[in-house]
VMD Tcl script that builds the backbone (N, CA, C; Angstrom):
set m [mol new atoms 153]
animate dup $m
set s [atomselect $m all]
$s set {name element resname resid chain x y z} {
  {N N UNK 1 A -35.377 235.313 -67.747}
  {CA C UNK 1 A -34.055 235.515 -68.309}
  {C C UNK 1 A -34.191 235.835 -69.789}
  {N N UNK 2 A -33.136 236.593 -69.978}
  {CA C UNK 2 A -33.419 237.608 -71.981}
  {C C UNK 2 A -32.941 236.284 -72.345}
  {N N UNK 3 A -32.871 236.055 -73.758}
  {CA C UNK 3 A -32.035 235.509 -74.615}
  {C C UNK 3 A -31.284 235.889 -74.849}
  {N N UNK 4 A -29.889 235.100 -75.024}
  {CA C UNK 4 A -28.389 235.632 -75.263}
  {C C UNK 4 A -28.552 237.029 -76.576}
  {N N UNK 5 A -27.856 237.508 -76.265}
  {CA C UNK 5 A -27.638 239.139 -77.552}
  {C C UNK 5 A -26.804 238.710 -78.332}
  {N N UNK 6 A -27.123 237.623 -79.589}
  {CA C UNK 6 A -26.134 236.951 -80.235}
  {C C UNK 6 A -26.821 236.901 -81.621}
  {N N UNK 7 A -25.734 237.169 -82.534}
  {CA C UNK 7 A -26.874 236.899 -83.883}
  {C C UNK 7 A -27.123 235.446 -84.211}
  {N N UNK 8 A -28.173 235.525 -85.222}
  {CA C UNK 8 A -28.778 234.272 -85.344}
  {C C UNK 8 A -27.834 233.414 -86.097}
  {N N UNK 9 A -26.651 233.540 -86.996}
  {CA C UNK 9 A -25.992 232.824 -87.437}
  {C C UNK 9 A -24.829 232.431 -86.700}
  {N N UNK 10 A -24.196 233.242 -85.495}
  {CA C UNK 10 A -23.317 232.924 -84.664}
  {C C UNK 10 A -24.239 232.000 -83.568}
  {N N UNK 11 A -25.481 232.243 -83.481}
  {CA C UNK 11 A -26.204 231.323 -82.851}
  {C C UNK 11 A -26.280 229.438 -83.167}
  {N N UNK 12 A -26.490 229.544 -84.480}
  {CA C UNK 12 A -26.322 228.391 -85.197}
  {C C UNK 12 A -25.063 227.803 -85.291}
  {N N UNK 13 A -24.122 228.385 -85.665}
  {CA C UNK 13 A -22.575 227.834 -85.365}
  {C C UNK 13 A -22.166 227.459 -84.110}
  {N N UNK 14 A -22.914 228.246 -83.178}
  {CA C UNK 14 A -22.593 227.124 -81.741}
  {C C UNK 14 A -23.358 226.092 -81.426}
  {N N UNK 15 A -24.678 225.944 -81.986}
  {CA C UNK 15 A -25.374 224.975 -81.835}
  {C C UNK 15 A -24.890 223.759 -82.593}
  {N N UNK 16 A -24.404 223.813 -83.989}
  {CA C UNK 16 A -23.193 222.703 -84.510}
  {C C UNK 16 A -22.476 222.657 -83.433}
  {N N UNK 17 A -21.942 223.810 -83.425}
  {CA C UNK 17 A -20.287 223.090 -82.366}
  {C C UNK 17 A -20.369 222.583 -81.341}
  {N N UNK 18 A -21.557 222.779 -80.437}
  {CA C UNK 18 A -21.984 221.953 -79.098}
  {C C UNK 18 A -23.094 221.137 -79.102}
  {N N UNK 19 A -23.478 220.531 -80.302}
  {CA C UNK 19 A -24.199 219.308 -80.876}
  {C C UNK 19 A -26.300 219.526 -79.641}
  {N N UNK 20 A -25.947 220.998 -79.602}
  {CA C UNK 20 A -27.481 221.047 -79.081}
  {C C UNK 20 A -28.617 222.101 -79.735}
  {N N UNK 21 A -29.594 221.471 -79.808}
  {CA C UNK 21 A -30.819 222.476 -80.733}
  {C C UNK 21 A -30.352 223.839 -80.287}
  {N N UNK 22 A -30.449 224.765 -81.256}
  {CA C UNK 22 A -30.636 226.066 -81.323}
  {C C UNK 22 A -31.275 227.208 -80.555}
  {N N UNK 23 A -32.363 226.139 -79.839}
  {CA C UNK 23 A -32.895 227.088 -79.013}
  {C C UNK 23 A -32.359 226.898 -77.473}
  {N N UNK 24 A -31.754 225.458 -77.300}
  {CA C UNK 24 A -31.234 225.190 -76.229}
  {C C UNK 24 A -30.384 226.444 -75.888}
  {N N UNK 25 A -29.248 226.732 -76.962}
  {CA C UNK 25 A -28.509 227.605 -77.339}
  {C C UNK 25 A -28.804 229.266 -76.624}
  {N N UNK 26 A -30.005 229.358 -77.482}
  {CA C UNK 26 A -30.380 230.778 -77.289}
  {C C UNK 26 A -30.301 230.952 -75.766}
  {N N UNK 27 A -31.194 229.999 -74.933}
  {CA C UNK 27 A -31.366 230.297 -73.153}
  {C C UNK 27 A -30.917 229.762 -72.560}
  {N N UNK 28 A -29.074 229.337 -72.900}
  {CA C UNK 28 A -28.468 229.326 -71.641}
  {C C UNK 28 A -27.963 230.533 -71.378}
  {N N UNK 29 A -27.651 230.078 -70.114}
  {CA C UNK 29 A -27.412 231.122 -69.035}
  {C C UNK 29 A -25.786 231.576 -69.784}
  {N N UNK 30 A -25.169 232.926 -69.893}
  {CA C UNK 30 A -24.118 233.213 -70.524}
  {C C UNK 30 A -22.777 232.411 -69.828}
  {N N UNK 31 A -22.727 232.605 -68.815}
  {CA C UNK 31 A -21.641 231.785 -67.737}
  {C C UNK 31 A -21.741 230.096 -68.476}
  {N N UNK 32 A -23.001 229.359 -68.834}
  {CA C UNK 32 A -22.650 228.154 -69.040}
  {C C UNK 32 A -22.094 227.916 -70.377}
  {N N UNK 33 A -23.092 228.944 -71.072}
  {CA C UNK 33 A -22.299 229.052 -72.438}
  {C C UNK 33 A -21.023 229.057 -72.709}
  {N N UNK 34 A -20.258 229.926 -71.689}
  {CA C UNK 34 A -18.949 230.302 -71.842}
  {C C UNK 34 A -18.212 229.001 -71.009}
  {N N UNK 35 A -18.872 228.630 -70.222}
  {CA C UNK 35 A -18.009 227.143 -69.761}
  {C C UNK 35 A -17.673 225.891 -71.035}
  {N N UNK 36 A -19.223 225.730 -71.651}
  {CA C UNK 36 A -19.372 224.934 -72.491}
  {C C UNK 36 A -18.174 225.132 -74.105}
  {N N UNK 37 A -18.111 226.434 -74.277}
  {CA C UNK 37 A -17.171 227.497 -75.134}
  {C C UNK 37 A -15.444 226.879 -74.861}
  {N N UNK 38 A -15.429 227.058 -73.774}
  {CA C UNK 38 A -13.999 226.757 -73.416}
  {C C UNK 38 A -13.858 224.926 -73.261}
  {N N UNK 39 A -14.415 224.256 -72.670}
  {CA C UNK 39 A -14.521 222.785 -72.835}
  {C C UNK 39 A -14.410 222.718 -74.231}
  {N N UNK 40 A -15.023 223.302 -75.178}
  {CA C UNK 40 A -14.959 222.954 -76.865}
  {C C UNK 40 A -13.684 223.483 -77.001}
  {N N UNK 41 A -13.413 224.559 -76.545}
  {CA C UNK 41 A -11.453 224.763 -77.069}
  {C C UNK 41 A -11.126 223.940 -76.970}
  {N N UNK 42 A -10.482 223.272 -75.844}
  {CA C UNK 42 A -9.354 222.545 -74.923}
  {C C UNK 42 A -10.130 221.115 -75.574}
  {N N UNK 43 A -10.965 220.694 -76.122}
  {CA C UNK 43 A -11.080 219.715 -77.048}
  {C C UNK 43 A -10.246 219.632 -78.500}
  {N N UNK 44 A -10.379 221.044 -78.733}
  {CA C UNK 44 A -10.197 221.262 -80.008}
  {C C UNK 44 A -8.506 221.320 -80.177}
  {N N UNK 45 A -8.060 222.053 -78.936}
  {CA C UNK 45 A -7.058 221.687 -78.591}
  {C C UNK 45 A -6.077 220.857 -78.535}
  {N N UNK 46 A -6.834 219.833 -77.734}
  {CA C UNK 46 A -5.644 218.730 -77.646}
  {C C UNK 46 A -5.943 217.712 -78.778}
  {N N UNK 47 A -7.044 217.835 -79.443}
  {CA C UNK 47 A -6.885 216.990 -80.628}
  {C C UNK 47 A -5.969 217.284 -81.893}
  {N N UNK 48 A -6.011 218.610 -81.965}
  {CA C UNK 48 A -4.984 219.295 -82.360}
  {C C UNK 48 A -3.739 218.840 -82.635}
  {N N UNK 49 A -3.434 219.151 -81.143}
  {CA C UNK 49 A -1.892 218.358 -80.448}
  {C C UNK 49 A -1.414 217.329 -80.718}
  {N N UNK 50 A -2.232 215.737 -80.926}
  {CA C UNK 50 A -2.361 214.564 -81.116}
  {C C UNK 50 A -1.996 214.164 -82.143}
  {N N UNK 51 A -2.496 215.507 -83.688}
  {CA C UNK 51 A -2.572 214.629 -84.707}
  {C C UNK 51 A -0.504 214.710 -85.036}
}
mol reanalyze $m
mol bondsrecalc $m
mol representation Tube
mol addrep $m
């Protein structure tokens, strides 16, 4: 499997935002990425909402 086609600094900003090493990052699979992507919305979301 390639590594995601992502630059290296949008790489790093998701690795903050989903609290996993960088390289974890690079080789997931795009589908989990994008699961993991949307779980961080709908976090971001309803905390949002709350305050």
């Amino acid at each position: 499997m390639r590594p995601l086609q992502i630059s290296a600094e949008t790489a790093q900003k998701l690795a903050e935002a989903l609290d996993v090493p960088i390289e974890q990052v690079m080789h997931l699979p795009q589908h989990v990425l994008v699961q993991k992507l949307v779980e961080l919305e709908r976090n971001e979301s309803g905390n949002s909402n709350n305050e």
